[in-house]
C-alpha positions as CSV (number, residue, x, y, z in Angstrom):
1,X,0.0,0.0,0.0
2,X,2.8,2.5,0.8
3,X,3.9,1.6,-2.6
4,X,0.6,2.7,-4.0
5,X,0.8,6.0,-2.3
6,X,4.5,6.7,-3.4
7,X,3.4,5.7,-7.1
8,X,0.4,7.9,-6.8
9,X,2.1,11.1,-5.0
10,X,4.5,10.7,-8.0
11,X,2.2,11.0,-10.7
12,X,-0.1,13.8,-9.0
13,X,3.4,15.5,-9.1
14,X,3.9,15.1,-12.8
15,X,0.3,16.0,-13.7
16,X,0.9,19.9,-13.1
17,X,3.7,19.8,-15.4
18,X,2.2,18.3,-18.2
19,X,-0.7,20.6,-18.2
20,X,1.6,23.4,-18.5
21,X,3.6,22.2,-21.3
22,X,0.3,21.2,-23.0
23,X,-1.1,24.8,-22.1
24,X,1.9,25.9,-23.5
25,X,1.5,23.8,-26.7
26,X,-2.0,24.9,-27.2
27,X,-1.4,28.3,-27.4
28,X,0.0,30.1,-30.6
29,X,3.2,32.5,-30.3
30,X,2.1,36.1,-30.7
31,X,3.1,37.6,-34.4
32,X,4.5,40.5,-35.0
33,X,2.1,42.6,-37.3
34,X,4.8,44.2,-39.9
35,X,4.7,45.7,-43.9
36,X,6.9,46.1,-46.3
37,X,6.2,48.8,-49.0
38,X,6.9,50.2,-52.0
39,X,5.6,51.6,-55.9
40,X,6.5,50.9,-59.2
41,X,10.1,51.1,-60.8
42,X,9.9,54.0,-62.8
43,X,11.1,57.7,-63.6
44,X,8.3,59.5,-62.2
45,X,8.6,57.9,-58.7
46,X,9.2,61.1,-56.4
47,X,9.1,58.7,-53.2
48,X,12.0,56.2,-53.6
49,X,10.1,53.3,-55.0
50,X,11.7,50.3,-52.8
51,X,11.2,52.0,-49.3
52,X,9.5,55.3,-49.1
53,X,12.3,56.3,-47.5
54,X,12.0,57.6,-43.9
55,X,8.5,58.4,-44.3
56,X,5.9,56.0,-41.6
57,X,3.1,54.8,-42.9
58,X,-0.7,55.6,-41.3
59,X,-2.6,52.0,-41.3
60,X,-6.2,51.3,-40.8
61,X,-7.2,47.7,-41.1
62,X,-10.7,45.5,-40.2
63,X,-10.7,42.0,-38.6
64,X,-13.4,39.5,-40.7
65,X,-14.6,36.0,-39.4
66,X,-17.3,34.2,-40.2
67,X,-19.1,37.1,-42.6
68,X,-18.5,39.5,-39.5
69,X,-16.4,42.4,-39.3
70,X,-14.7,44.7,-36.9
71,X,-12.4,47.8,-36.4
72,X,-9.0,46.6,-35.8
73,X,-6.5,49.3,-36.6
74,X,-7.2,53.2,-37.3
75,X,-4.9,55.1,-38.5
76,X,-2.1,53.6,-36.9
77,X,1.4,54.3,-37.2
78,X,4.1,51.9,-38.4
79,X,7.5,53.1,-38.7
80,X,10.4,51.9,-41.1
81,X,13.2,49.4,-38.6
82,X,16.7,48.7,-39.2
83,X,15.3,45.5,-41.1
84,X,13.8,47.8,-43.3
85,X,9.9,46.7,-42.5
86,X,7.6,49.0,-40.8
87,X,6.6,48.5,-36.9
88,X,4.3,50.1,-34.8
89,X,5.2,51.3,-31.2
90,X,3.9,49.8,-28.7
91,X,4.1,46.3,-31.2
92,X,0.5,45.2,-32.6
93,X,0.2,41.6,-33.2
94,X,-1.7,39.2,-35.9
95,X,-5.4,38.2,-34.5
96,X,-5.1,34.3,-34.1
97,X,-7.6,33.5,-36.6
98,X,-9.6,35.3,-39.4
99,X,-8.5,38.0,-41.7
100,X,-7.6,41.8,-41.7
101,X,-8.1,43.9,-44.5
102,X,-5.6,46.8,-44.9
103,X,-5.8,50.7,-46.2
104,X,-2.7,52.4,-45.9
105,X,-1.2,55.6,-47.1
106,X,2.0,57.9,-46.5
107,X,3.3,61.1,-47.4
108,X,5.4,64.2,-45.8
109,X,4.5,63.8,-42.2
110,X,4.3,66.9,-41.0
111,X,1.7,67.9,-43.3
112,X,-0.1,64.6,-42.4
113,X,0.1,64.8,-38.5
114,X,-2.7,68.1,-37.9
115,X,-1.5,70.6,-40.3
116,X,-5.4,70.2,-41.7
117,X,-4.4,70.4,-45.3
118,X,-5.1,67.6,-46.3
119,X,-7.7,66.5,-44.0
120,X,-8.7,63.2,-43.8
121,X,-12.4,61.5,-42.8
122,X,-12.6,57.7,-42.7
123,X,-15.5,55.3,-43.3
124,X,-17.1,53.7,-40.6
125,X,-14.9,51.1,-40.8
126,X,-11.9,52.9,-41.9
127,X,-9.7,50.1,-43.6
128,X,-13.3,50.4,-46.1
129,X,-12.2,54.1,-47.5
130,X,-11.2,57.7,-46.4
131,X,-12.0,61.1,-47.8
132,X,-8.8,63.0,-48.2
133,X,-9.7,67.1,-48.6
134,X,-7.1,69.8,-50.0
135,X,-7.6,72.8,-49.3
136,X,-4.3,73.5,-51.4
137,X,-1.7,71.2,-52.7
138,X,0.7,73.3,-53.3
139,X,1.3,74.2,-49.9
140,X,0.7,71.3,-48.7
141,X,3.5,69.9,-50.4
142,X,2.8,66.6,-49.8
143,X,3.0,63.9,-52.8
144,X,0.2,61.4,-51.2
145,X,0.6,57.9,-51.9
146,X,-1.6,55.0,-50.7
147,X,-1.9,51.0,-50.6
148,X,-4.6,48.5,-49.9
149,X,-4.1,44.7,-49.1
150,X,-7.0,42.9,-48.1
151,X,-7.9,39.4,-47.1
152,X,-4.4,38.8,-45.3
153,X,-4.2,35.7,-43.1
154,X,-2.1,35.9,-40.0
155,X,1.8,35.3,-41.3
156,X,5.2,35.2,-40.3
157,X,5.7,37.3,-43.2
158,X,5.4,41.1,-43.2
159,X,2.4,42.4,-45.5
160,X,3.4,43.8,-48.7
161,X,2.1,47.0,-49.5
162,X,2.1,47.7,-53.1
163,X,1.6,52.0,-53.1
164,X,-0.2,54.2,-55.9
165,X,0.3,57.9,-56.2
166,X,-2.6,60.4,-55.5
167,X,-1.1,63.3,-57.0
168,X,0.6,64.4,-60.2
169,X,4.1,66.5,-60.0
170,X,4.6,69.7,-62.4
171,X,8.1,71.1,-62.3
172,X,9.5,74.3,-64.5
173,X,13.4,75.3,-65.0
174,X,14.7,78.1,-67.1
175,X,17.6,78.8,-69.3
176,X,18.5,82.2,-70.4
177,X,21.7,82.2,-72.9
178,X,23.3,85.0,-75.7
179,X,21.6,87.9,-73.9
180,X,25.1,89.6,-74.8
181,X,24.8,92.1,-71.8
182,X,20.6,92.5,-71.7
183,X,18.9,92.4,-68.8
184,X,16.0,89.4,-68.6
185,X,13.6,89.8,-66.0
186,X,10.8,86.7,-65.2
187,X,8.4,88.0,-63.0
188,X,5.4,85.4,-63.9
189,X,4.5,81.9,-64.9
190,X,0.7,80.8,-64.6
191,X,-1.3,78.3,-65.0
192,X,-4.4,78.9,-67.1
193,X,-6.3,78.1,-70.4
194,X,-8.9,81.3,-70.2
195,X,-9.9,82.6,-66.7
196,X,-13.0,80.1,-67.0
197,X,-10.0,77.2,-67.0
198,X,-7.3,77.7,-64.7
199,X,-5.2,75.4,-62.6
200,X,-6.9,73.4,-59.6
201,X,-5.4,72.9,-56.6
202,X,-8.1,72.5,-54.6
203,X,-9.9,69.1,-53.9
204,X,-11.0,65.7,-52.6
205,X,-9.6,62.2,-53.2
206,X,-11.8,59.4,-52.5
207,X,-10.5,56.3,-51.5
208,X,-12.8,53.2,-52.2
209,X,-11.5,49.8,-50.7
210,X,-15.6,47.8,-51.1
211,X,-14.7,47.0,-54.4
212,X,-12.8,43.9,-56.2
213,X,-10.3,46.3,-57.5
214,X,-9.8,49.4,-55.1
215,X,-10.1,52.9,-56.4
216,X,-9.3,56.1,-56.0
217,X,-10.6,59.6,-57.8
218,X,-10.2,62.9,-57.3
219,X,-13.4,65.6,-57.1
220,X,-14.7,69.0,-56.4
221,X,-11.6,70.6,-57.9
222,X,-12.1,74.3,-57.1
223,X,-9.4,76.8,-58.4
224,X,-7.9,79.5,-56.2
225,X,-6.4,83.0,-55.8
226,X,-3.0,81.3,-56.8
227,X,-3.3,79.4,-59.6
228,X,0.9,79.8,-61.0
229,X,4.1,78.1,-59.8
230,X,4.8,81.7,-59.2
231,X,3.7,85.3,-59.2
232,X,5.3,88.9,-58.4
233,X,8.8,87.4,-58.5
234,X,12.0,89.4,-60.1
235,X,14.1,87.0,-61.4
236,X,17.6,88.3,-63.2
237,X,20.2,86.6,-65.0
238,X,23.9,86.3,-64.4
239,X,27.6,84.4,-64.3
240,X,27.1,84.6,-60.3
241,X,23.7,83.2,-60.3
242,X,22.2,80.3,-58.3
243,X,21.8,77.4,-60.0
244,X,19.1,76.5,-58.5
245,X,16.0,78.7,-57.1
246,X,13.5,75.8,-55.8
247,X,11.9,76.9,-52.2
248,X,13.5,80.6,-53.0
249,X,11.0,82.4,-54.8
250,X,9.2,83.7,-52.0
251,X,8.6,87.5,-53.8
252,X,12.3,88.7,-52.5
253,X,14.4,88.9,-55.8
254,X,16.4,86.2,-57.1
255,X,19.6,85.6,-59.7
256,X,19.6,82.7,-61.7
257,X,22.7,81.1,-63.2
258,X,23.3,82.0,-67.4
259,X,23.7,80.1,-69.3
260,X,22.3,76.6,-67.3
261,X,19.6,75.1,-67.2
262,X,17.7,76.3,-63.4
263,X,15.1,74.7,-61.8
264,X,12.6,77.1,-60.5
265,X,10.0,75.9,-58.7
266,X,7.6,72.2,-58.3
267,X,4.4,71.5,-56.7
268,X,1.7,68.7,-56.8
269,X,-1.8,69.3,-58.5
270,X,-4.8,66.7,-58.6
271,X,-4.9,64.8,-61.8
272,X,-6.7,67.5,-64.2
273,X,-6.6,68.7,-67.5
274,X,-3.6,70.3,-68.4
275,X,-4.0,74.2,-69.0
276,X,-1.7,76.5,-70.4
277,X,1.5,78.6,-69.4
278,X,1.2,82.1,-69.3
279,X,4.6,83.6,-68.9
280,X,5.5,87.3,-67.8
281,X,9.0,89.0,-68.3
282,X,10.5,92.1,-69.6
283,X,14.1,92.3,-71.8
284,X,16.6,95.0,-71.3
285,X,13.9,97.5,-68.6
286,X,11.1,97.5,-71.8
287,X,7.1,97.0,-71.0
288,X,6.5,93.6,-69.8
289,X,6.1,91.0,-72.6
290,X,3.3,88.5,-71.9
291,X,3.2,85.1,-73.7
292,X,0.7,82.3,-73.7
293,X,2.1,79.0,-74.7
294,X,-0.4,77.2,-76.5
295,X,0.1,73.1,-75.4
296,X,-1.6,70.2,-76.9
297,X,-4.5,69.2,-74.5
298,X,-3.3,66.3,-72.3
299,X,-4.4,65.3,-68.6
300,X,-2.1,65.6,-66.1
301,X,-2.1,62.2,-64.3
302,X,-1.1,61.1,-61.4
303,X,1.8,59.6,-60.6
304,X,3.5,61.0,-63.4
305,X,5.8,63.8,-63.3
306,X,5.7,67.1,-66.2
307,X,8.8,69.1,-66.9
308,X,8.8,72.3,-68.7
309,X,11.6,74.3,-69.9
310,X,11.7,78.3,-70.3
311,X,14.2,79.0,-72.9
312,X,15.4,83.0,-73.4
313,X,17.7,83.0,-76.3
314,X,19.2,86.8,-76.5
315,X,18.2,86.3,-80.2
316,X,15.4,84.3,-80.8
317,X,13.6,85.1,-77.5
318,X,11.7,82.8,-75.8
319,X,10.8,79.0,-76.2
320,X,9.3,76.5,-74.4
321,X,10.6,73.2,-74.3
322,X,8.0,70.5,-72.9
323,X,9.4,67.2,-71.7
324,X,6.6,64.2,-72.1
325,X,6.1,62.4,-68.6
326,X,7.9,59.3,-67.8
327,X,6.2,56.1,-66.3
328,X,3.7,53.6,-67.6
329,X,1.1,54.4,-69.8
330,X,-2.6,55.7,-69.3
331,X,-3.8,52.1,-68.6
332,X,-1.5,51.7,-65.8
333,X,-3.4,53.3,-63.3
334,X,-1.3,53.2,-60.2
């Protein structure tokens, strides 16, 4: 009988231990929600295509199980890590069953953090679709680019987040050669087909993540006050010039570089139809000359950029040089 009891004290002893290692065996690690992220391989890319680069990304996702769904992420921030996926702090983790849908986007963080241009308002469940306001993209400065990814079962893996631009990018430079002592002075360059048709750079961008391919469309593009890349501006000519004027031409005057090609100034628009330039300048202290240049009607898309090229000749006067936007092709729409 005393055997008995030693036997039995024994295996009561044991018992314990093997319902924690079987606890322990029961219950799935934690994983580490992370992303990966980056946009097509091409010219027009302003972000760096493989990484964003610094930028964090703002995620919202939705937990679905069993034809049910719930909030599970808004707006949350992930941050790029030394192994080059993004992380949020404190860590969020993978639901141990069902599926999240994603809606991400990124873009120049302080104008994404409260600045209130652009402002953003989410759908109910905001992984479904967000309502991204403008007030002006110009000064926001921001180029906007966001990713969906939905479906996703929990994985070791980090999501991959494939991104699509909201925004197209203008940019103008300038080259003044042979003025053989003259004095050029660029005081304007607009944006405008007739004052019915000028540039917009007001408006929304609707994000739609219901449907089997997501979408996104711009709308309610109102034109304002400015409407050029810029306005009142004295811009001179010289050996001793800067080479480069971009964030300069703040109304104070400005020399440009001869005899180099200078870029002036860039800024994101929503996709539109193109309009006009309208350029102001005066040669050698005579009445301001004001020329329209007369482009073939095109849409400025997003995603691409559009480069145009001022060119004073001291003999031939002015020409415009338009470069065609690099990237893929209208039925590429990323």
């Amino acid at each position: 009988m005393g055997r008995y009891r030693k036997y039995l004290s024994a295996l009561l002893g044991v018992l314990p231990l093997l319902s924690c290692e079987r606890s322990a065996l029961e219950m799935p690690a934690r994983r580490d929600l992370s992303f990966v992220a980056y946009t097509p391989e091409v010219k027009s890319t302003y972000i760096p295509s493989t990484t964003l680069g610094t930028l964090p990304l703002y995620v919202s996702a939705a937990y679905r199980k069993d034809g049910a769904a719930m909030q599970f992420l808004s707006n949350r921030t992930f941050s790029r890590g030394g192994d080059d996926r993004y992380h949020a702090s404190p860590g969020v983790y993978w639901p141990f069953d069902g599926t999240l849908d994603f809606l991400a986007y990124a873009g120049t963080d302080a104008a994404l953090s409260g600045s209130g241009n652009p402002s953003i308002a989410w759908e109910t469940l905001p992984s479904e679709g967000a309502v991204i306001t403008f007030t002006n993209t110009k000064t926001a400065g921001v180029d906007l680019v966001w990713a969906t990814a939905n479906g996703q079962s929990p994985q070791d893996a980090p999501v991959a987040l494939a991104f699509s631009h909201a925004l197209a990018r203008l940019e103008i430079q300038v080259r003044a050669t042979g003025l053989s002592g003259g004095k050029l002075r660029l005081k304007s360059v607009v944006l405008q087909t007739s004052p019915e048709d000028r540039l917009a750079l007001g408006g929304t961008f609707t994000i739609d993540n219901t449907r089997n391919v997501p979408t996104g469309t711009w709308s309610a593009l109102n034109t304002l006050s400015d409407y050029g890349f810029f306005t009142g501006q004295n811009i001179t000519f010289g050996a001793d010039g800067l080479t480069s004027l971009v964030g300069l031409l703040n109304g104070t005057a400005r020399k440009a570089k001869e005899e180099v090609l200078v870029p002036l100034a860039n800024m994101y628009v929503p996709e539109q139809g193109n309009k006009n330039l309208v350029v102001t300048y005066s040669l050698d202290g005579a009445a301001d000359t004001v020329e329209t240049v007369n482009l073939v009607r095109d849409i400025w898309r997003r995603g691409k950029t559009y480069t145009y090229q001022l060119v004073f000749d001291g003999s031939a006067g002015l020409e415009i040089v338009y470069n065609p936007p690099f990237g893929p092709g209208p039925e590429e729409n990323w």
